[in-house]
N, CA and C of each residue as an Amber inpcrd file, in Angstrom:
protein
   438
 -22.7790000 -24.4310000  22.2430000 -23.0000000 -23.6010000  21.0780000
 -21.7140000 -23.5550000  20.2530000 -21.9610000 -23.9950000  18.8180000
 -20.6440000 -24.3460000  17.9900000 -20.7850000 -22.9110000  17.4120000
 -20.6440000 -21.7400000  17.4560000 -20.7970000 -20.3580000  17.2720000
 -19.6350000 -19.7070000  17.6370000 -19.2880000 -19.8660000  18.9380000
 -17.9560000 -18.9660000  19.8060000 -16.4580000 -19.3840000  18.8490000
 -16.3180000 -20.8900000  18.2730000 -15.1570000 -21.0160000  17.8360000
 -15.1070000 -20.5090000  16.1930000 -16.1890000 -20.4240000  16.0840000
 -16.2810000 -19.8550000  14.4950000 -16.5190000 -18.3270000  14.6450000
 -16.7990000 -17.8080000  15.6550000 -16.1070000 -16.0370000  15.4000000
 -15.0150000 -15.5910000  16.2710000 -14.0700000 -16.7200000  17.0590000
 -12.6210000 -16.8490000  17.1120000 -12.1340000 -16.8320000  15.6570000
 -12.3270000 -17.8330000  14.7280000 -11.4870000 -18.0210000  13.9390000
 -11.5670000 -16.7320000  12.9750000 -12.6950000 -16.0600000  12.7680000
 -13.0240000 -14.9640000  12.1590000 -12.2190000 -13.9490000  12.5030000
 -12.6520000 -13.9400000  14.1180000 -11.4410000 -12.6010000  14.3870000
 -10.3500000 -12.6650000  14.4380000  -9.9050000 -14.2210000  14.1860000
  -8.1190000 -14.3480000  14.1420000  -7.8420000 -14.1150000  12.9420000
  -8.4630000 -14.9850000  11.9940000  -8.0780000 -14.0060000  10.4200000
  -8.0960000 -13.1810000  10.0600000  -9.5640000 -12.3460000  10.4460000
  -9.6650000 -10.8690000  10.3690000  -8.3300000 -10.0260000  10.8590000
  -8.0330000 -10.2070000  12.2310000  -7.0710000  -9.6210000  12.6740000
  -5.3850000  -9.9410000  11.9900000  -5.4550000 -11.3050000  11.5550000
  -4.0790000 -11.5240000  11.0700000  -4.1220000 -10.4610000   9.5520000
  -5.3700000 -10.1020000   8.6120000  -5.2710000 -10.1800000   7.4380000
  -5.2030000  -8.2820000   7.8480000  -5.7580000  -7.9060000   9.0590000
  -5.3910000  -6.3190000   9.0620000  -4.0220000  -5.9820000   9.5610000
  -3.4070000  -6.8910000  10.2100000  -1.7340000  -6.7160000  10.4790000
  -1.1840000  -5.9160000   9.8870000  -1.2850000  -6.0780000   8.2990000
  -0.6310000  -5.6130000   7.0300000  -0.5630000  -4.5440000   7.0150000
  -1.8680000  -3.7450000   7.7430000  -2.2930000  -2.1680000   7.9650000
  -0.8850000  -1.2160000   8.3320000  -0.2540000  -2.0810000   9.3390000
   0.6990000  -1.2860000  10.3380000   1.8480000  -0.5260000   9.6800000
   2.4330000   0.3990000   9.8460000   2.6870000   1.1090000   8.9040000
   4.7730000   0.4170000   9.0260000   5.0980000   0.3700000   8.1850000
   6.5750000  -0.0480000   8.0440000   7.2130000   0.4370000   7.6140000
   7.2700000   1.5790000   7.3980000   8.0920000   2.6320000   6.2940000
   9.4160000   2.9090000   7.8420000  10.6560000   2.3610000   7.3100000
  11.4200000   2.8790000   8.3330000  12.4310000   4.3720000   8.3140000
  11.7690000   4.5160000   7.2790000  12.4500000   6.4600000   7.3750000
  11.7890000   6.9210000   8.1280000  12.8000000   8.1310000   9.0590000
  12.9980000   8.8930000   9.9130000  11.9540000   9.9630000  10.0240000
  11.0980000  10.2750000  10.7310000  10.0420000  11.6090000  10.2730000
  11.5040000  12.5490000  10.8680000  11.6720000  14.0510000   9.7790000
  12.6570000  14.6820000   9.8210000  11.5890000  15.8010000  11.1460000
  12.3680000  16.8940000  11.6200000  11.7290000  17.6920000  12.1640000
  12.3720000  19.2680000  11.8500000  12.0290000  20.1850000  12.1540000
  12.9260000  21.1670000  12.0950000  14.5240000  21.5500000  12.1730000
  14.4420000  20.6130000  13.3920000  15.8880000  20.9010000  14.1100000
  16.6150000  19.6510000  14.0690000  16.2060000  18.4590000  13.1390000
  17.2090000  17.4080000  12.2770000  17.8680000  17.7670000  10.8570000
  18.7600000  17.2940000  11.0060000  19.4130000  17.2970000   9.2790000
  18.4700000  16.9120000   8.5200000  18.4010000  17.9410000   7.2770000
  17.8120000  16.8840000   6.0420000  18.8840000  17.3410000   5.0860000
  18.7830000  16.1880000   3.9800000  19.4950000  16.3630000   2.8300000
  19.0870000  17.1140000   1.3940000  19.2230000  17.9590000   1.1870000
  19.2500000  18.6690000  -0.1770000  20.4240000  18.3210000  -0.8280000
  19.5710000  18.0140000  -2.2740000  20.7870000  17.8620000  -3.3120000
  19.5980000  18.8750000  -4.5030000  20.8110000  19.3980000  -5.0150000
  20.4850000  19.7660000  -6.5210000  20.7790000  19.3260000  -7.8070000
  20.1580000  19.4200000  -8.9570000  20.3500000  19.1020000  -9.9350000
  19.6770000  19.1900000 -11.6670000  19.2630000  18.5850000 -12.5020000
  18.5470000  18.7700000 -13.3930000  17.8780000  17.3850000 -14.0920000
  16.3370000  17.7220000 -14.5600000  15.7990000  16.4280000 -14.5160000
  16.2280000  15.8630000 -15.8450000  16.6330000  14.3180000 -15.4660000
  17.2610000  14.1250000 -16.9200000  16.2780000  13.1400000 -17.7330000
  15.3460000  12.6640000 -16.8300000  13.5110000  11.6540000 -17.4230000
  12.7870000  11.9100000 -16.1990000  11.6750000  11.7430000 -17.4570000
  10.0580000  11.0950000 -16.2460000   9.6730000  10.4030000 -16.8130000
   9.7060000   9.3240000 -16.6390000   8.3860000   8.4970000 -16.4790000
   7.4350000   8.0170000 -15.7360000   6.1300000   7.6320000 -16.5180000
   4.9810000   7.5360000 -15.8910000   4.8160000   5.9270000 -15.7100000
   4.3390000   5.7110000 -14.2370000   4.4590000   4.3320000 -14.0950000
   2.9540000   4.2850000 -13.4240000   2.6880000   2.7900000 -13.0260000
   1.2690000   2.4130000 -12.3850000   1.3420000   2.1740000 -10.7160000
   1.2810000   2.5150000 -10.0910000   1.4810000   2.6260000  -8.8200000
   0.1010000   2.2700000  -8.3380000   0.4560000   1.7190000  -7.0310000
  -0.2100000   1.1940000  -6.0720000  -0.5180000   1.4410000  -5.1830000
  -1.6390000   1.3450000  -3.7820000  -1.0560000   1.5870000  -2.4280000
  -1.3200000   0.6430000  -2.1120000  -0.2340000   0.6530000  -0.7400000
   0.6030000  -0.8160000   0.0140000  -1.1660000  -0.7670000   1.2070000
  -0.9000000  -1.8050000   1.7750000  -1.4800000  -2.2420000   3.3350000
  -2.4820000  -3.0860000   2.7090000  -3.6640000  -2.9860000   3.6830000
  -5.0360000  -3.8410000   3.6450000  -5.6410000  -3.1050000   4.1930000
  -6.8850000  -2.3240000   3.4370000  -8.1410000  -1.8810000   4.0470000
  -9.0670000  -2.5240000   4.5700000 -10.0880000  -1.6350000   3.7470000
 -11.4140000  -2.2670000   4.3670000 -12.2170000  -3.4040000   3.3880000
 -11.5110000  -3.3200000   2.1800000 -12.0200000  -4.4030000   1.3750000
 -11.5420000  -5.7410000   1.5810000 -10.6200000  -5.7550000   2.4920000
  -9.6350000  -7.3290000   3.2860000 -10.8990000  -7.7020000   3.9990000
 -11.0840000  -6.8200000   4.7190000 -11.8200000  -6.7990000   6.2730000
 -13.6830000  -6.8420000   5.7330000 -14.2270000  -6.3520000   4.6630000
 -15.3350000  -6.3700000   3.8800000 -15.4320000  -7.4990000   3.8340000
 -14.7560000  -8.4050000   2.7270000 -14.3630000  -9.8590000   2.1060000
 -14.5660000 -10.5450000   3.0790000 -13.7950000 -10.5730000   3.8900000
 -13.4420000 -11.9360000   4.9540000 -14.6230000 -12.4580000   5.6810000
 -15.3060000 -10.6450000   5.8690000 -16.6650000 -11.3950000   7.0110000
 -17.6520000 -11.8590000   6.1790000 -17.7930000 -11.2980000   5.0100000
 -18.5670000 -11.8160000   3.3560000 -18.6280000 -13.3890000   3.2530000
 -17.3280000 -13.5830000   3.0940000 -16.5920000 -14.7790000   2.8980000
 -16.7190000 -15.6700000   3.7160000 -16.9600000 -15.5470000   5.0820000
 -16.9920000 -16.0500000   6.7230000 -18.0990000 -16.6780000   5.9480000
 -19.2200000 -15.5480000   6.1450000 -20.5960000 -15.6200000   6.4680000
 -20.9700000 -16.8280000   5.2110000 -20.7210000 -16.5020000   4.1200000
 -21.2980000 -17.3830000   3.4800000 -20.4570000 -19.1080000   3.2010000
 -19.1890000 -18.9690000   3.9620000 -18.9600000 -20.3200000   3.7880000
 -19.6010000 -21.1810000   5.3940000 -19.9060000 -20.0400000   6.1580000
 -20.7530000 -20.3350000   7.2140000 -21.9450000 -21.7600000   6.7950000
 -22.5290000 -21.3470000   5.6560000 -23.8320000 -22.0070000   5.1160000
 -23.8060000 -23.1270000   4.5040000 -22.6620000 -23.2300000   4.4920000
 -21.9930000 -24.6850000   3.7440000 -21.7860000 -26.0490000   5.0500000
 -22.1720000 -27.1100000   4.7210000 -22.0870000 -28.0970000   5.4040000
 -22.3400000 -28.1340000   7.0070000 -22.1720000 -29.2500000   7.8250000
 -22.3770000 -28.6130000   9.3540000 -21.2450000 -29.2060000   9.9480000
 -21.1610000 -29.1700000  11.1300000 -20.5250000 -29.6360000  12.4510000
 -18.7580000 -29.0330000  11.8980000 -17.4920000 -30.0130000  11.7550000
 -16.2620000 -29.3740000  11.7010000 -16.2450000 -29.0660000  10.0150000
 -17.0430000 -29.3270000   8.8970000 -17.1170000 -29.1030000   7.9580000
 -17.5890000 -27.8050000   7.9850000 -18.8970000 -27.3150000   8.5310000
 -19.0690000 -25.9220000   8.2700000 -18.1130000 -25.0420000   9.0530000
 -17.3800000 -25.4800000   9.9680000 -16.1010000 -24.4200000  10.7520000
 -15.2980000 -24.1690000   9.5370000 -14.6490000 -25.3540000   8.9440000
 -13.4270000 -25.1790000   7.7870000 -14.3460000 -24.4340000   7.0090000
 -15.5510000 -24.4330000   6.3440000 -15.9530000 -23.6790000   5.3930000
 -16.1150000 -22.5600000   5.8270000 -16.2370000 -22.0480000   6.5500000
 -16.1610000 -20.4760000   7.4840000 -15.0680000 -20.1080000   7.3610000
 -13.9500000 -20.6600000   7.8480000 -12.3540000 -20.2890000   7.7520000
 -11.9680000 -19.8220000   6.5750000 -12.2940000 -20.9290000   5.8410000
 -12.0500000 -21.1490000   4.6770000 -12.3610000 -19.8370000   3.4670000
 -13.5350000 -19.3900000   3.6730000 -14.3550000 -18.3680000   2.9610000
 -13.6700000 -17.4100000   3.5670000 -13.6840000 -17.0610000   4.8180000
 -12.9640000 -15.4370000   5.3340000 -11.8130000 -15.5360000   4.4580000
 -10.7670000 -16.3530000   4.6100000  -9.8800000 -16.4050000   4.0990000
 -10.2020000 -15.7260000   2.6480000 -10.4000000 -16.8670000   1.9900000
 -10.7640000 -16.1340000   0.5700000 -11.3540000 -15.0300000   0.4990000
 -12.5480000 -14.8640000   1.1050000 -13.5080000 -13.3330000   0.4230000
 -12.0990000 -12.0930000   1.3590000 -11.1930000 -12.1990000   1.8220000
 -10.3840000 -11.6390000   1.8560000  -9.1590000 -11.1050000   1.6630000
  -8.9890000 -12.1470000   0.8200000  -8.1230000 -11.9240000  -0.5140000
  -8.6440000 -11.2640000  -1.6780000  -9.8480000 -11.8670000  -1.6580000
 -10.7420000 -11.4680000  -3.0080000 -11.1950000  -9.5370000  -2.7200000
 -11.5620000  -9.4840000  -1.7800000 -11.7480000  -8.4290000  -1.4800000
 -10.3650000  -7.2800000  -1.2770000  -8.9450000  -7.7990000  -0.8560000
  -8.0290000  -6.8620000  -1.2270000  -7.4440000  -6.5500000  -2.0260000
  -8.1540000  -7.7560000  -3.4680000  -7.3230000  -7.2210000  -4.6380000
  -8.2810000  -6.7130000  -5.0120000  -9.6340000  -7.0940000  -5.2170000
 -10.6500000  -5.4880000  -5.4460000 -10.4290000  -4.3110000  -5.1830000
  -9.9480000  -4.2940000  -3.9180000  -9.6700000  -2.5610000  -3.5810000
  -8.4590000  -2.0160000  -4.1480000  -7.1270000  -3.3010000  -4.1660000
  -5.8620000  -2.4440000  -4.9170000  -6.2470000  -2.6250000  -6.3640000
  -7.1870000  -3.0010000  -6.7230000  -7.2910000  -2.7780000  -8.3180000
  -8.1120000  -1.6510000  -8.2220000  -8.9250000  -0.9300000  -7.5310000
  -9.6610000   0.0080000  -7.5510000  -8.5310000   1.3100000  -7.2610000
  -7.4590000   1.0900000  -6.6000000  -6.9030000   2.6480000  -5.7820000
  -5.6020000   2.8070000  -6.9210000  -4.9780000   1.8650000  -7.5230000
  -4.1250000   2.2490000  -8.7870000  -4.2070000   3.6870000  -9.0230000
  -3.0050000   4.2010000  -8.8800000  -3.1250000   5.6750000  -9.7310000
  -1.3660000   5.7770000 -10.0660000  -1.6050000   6.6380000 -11.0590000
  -0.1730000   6.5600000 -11.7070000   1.2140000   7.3470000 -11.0790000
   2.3080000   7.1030000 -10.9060000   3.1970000   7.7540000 -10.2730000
   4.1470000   8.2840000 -11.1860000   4.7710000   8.7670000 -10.7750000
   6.1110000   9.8940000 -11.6150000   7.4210000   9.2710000 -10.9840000
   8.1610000   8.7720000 -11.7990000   9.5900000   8.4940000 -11.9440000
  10.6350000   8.8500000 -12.0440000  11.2360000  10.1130000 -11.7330000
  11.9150000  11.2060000 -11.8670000  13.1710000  10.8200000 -11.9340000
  14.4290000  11.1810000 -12.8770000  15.5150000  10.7200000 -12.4760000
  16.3290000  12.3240000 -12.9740000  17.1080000  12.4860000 -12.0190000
  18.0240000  13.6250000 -11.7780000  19.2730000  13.5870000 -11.9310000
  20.1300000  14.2250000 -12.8190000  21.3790000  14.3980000 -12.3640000
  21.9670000  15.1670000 -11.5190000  22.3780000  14.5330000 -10.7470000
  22.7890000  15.6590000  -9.9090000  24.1520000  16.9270000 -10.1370000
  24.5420000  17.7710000  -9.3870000  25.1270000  18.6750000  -9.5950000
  26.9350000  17.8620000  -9.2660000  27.0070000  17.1830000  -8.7250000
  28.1750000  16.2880000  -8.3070000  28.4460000  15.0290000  -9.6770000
  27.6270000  15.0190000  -9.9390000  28.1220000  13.9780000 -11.2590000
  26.7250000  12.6190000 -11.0340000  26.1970000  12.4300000 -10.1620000
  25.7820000  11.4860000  -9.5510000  24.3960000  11.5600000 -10.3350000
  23.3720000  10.1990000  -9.6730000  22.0610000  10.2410000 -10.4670000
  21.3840000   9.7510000  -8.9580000  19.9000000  10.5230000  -9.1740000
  18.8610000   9.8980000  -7.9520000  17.6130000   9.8630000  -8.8110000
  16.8170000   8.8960000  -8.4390000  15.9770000   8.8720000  -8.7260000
  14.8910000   8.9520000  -7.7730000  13.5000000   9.6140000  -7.8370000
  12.5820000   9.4810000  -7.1280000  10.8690000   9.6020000  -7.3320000
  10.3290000   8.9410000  -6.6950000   8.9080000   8.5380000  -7.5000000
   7.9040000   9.1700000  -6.5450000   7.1820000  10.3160000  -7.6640000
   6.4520000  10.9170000  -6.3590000   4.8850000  10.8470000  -7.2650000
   3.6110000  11.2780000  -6.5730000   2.6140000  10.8980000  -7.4710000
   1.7770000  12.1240000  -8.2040000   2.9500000  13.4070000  -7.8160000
   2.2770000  13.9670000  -8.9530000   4.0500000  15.3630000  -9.3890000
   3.9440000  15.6400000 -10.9650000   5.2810000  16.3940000 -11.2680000
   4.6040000  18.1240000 -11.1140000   3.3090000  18.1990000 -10.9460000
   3.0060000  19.3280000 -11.4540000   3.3820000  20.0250000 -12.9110000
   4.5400000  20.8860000 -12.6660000   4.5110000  21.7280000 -13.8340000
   6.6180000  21.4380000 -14.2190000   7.0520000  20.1470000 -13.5050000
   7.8630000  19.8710000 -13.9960000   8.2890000  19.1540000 -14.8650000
   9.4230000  19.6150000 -15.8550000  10.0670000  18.7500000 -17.4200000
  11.0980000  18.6120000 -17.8080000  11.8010000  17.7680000 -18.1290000
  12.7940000  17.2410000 -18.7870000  13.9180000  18.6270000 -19.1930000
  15.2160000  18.7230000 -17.7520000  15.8680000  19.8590000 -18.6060000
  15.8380000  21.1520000 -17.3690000  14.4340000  20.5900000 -16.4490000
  14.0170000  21.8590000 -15.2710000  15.4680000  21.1950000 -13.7800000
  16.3680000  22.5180000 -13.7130000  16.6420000  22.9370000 -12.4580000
  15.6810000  22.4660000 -11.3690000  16.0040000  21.6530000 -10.3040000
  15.3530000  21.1200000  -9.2360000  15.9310000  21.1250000  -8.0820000
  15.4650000  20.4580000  -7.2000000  15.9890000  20.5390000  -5.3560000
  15.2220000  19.5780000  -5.3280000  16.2750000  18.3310000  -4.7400000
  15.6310000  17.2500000  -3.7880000  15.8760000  17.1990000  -2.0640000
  14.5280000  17.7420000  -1.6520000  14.2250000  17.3620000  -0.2780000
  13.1610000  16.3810000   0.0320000  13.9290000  15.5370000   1.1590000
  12.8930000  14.6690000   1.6920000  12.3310000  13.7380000   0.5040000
  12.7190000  13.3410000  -0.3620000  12.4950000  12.0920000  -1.5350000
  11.2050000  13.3250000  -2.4770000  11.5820000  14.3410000  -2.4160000
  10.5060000  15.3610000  -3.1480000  10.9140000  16.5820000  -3.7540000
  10.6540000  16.2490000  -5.1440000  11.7260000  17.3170000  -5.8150000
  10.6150000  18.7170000  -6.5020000  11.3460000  19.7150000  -6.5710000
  10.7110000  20.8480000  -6.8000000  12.0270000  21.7720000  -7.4250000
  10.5450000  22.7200000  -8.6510000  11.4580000  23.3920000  -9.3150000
  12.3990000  24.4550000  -8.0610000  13.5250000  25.0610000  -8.6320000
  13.9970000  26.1930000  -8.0600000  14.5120000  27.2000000  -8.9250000
């Protein structure tokens, strides 16, 4: 049965194309009883930018078996394997830029002077009720009036 190596190859792509999932952010989760850094200062811009989110969902993982399945139907013997491969591959690409074109939402660009002379900037995805000129506190890459 030429079946078993064509949903190997499925679940090896599948699985290589959800890898991406794993989370890589190498900052520190802070806790109570770690240092964190506060700085103060005043906001000196915002801008509004187009932001993204990072990984591979379920529209990678949607695509691929989409993609499997119907390059499945294409040709036979090692021709329809490559066209199986071939299609996951693609309908899983195709399918993760569907979803990051779907999850786009806009982020905030904040740049601060600080109280030392210095500048930080930080991009968070929403300012609330902050503006150009507002007294702030940066904790944890997250600034708030004070």
């Amino acid at each position: 049965m030429k079946s078993s190596p064509i949903i190997i190859a499925i679940f090896l792509t599948v699985a290589a194309l959800t890898s991406g999932c794993a989370n890589t952010d190498s900052r520190s989760v802070s806790s109570s009883s770690s240092y964190s850094s506060v700085a103060y200062g005043v906001i000196d811009a915002i801008e509004t930018t187009r932001g993204s989110s990072g990984g591979m969902g379920a529209g990678a993982v949607i695509g691929g078996v989409v993609g499997g399945v119907l390059g499945h139907q294409v040709g036979s013997g090692t021709g329809q394997d490559v066209a199986t491969v071939a299609g996951a591959v693609g309908g899983a690409v195709v399918g993760h830029q569907i979803e990051k074109s779907n999850k786009q939402q806009d982020e905030y660009r904040i740049r601060v002077r600080l109280e030392n002379g210095g500048y930080q900037t930080v991009t968070q995805q929403t300012i609330n009720d902050l503006r150009v000129g507002d007294r702030v506190r940066i904790e944890n890459d997250r600034i708030s009036r004070y």
